[in-house]
N, C-alpha and C positions, 0 to 999 in steps of 0.2 A: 360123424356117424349119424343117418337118420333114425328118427326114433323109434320105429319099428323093430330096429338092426337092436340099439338099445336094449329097448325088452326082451330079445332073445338072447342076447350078449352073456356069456356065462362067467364069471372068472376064477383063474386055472385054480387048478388043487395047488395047494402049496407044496404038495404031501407025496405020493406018490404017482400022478398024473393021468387021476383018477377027472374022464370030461364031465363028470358032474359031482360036487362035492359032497365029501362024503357027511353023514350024520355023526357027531359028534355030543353022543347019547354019556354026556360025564356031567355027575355034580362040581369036582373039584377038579384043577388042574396043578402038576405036578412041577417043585420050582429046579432048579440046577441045582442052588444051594441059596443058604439063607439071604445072601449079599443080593438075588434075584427077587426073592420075596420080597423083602423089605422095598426093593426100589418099585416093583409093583404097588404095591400098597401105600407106597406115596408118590404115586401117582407118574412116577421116573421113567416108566418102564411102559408099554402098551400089550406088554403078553397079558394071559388069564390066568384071573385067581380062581372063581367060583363060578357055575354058571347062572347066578342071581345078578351077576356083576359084571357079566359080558361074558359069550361063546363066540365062536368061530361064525356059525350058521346064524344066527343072530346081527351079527356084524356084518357080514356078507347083507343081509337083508337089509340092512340098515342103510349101508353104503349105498344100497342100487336105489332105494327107494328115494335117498336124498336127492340122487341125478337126476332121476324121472321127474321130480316134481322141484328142481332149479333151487333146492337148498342147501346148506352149508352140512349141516349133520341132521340128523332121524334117530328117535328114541322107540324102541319098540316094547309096547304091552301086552299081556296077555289079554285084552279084551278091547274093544271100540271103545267100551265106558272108564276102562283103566284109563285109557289115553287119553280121554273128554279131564275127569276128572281129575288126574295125576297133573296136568297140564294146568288147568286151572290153580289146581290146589300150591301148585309150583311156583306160580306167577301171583297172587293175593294174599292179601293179609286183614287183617281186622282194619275196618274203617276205608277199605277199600269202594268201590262202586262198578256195576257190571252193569252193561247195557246188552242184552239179552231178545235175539229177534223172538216174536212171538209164533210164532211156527217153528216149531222143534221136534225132534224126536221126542216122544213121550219121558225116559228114562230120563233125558239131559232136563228137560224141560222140569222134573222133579229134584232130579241133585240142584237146581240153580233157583228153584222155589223153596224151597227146606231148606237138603242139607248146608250149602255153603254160608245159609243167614244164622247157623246153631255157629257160626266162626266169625259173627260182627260183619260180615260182607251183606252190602246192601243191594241189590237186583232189582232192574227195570226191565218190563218185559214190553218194546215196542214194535209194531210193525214198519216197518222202512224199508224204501228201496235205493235209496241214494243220501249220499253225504249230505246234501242240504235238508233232508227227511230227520235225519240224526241229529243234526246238529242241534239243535231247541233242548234234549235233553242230556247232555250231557255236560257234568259239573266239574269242580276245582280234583274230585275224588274220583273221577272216570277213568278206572285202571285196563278195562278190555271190555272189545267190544266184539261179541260171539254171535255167530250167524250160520246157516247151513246155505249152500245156493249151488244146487234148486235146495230147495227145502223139503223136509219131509213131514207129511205125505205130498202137498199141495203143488207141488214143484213150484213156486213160487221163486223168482230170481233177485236178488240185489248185484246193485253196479259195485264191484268187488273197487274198482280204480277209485271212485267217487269216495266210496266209505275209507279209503286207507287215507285220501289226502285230508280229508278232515280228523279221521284221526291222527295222524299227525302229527298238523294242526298244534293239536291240543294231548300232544305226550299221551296217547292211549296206546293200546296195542292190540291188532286185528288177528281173531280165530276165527277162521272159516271152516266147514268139515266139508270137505270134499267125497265124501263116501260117495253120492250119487252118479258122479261121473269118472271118478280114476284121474291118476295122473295121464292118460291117454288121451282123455276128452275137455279136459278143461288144469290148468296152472294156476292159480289164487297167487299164487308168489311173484312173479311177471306180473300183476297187477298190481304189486303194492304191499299186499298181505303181509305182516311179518308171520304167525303162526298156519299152519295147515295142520286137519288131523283128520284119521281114516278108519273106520270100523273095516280093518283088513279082512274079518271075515268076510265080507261082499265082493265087489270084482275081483278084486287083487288075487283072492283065493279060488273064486269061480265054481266050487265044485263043493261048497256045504259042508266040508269035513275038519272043517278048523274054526276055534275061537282067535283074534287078534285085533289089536289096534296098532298105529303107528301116529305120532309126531313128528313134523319134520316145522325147522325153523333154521335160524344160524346157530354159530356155534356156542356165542353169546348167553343165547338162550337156553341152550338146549345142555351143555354142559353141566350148570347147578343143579339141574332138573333131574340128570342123571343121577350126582351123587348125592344129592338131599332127597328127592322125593320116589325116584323109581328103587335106590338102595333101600331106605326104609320101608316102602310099602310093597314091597318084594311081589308087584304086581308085572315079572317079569315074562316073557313068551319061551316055550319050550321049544330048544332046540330041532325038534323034527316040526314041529308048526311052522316057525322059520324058515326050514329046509322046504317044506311043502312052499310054502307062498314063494320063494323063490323060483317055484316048478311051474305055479300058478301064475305068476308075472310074466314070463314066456309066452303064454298063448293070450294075454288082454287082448293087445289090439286084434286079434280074429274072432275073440269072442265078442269085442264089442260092436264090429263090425257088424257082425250078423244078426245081436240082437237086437240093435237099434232100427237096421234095415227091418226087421219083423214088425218091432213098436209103428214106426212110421206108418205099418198098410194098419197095424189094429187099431191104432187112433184114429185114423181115417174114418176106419168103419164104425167104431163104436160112437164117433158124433155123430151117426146117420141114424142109429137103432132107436127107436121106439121108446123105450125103459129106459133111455138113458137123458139124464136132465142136463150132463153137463162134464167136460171132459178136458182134463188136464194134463197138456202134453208139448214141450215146449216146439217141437216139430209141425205142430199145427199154424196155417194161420192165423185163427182165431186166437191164438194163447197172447197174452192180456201184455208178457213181458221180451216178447220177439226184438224188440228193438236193443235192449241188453243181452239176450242171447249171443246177437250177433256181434259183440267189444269181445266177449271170454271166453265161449265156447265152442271146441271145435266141432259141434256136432249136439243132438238134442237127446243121446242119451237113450235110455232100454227101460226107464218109468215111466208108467199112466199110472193118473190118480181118475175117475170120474165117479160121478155122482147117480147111485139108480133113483129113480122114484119111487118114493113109497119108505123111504128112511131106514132106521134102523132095521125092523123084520124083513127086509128085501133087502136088505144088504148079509143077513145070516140064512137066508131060503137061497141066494148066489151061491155064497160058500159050499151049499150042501149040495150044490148040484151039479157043481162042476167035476170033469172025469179025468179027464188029463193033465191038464192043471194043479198043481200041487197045492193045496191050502194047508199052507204054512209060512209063519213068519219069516225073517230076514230077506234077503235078497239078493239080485248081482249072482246067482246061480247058472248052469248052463242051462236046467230046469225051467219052466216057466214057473213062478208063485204068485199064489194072489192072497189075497188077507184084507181084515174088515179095521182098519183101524179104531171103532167107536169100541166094539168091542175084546181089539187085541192089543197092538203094539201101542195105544195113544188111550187106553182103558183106565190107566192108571190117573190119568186128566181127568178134574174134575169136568163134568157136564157142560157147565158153565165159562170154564176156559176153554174149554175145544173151540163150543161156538163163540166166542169172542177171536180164537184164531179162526175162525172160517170153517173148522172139520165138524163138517154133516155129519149127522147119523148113518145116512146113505152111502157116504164116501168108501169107495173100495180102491185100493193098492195092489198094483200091477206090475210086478217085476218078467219079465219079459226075457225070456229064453233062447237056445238057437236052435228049437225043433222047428219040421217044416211050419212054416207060419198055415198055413191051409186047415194043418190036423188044431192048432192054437185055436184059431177061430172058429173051426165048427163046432170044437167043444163050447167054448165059450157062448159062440151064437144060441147054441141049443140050450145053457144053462140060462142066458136069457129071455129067451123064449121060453122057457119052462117059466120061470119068475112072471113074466108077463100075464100069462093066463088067466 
């Protein structure tokens, strides 16, 4: 089956042969008799106990996601950061070592500067784009080595192939976060990757109206993860979010199809405008990491990051003056959003790390929608041209 066919691919009700499954809106599930419980609860049995500990709708999720993105099993959270962090937290232990690219989301970039060091884990935060870049720092205690690609905001790429065979190598274990492109646009696993993880609220959902993350890895992996750290930290997704992203993985590839075709003409235009210093888009030929684009990705994706002149107060007199365009955080929307990382989603970074990762004051985020591209840009052109003046 192509993988189009895939993403729309539904599977049957079990139940009454209902073409989309139905929601399965129960805290608890009901046993035959005691002899069923017990074989559930150790583990004998694969029906459902509780839905902290697995649902119907949840599992359904789980299954499809592992396919699309070529892995063995998928754990699903209630949040992108349950998923970052549940996973981490899964895989480390005291006396452990993290090599940490330094372009990150804001949030991840703080759990892996703080929180995880109050737990004896020690965190290196380098920029690299290849296994021989890596290689100088990582020691005898090198337990994972965490990266986003493209990266957020900068799209910045690493060679996903390169990094897994050094780590390797050297017994480490590769998490990549794939939010920016979906399993539609790019596979981390087919490259080597052993972990993948997804802030589900973004494409996978498309439409703004759910919180989620997911995990997908082998079974290896993913199994302790389930009953030591997602059981205990009951950081589990509710069964209609589930049901929705199910509803939302059906149209990816059309949604990404059309936003990316948009991204492609607004990058174009926006390395041409006046105000603008500088413009990050891996669909350009100017972008800095084209030559790895073309090993991983099927395509350059529905993010622009660029740079206005004039820094931080042009990058918030932007915000204020765009009309169609949505200024608000997250992204992967059918929506077009835009947002000022200095002072929103990367705000949380001190001053001094941002610029040591590269993010400008200026720097604004481009999540890129599937309205007609024509209405995108005249709003946009007019909000910079207004900024200009």
């Amino acid at each position: 089956m192509n993988y189009s066919s895939k993403l729309v691919n539904v599977k049957k009700d079990p139940g009454h042969g209902s073409h989309i499954s139905p929601v399965y809106m129960t805290s608890t599930f009901v046993f035959d008799n005691a002899e069923i419980g017990a074989k559930r609860f150790a583990g004998e049995d694969e029906g459902f106990m509780y839905s902290r500990l697995g649902n119907p709708n949840v599992r359904e999720l789980e299954e499809k996601v592992a396919e699309l993105e070529f892995g063995e099993a998928c754990l699903a959270f209630s949040s992108g950061m349950a998923a970052i962090t549940g996973c981490l937290l899964g895989i480390l232990q005291a006396g452990d070592h993290v090599i940490a690219h330094t372009d990150l989301y804001g949030a991840t970039h703080a759990f892996l500067s703080t929180t995880v060091k109050k737990f004896g884990i020690d965190v290196s935060f380098v920029p690299f784009k290849t296994g021989e870049e890596l290689e100088p720092f990582m020691t005898a205690k090198t337990k994972v080595i965490y990266f986003e690609t493209p990266s957020n905001p900068k799209l910045s790429l690493v060679d996903m192939k390169s990094v897994a065979d050094v780590a390797k190598q050297k017994g480490a274990l590769t998490i990549v976060d794939n939010t920016f492109l979906s399993p539609y646009l790019q596979n981390p696993i087919l490259c080597g990757i052993d972990i993948v993880v997804h802030s589900a609220t973004k494409y996978l959902s498309g439409h703004g109206y759910l919180i989620g993350g997911l995990v997908v890895a082998s079974k290896e992996i993913i199994n302790p993860m389930r009953k030591e750290v997602q059981k205990t930290m009951g950081a589990t997704l509710a069964p209609m979010d589930a049901w929705l992203l199910c509803q939302g993985i059906r149209t990816l590839h059309v949604r990404m199809d059309r936003s990316q075709e948009n991204a492609q003409i607004l990058a174009e235009r926006l390395e041409k405008h006046k105000a603008i210093d500088r413009v990050y888009f891996p669909g350009l030929a100017s972008f800095q990491d084209r030559s790895i684009m073309g090993k991983q990705m099927k395509g350059p994706g529905a993010m622009i990051s660029f740079v206005l002149k004039g820094g931080y107060e042009q990058g918030v007199k932007l915000m204020n003056s765009v009309k169609l365009c949505t200024l608000a955080v997250s992204l992967g929307d059918v929506g077009t959003l835009i947002q000022h990382p200095a002072s929103m989603t990367h705000a949380i970074m001190p001053k001094e790390e941002r610029e040591k990762a590269g993010l400008s004051d200026g720097l604004v985020r481009f999540s890129v929608g599937i309205e007609d591209v024509e209405d995108i840009w005249q709003d946009l052109e007019m909000a910079l041209d207004q900024k200009s003046e």
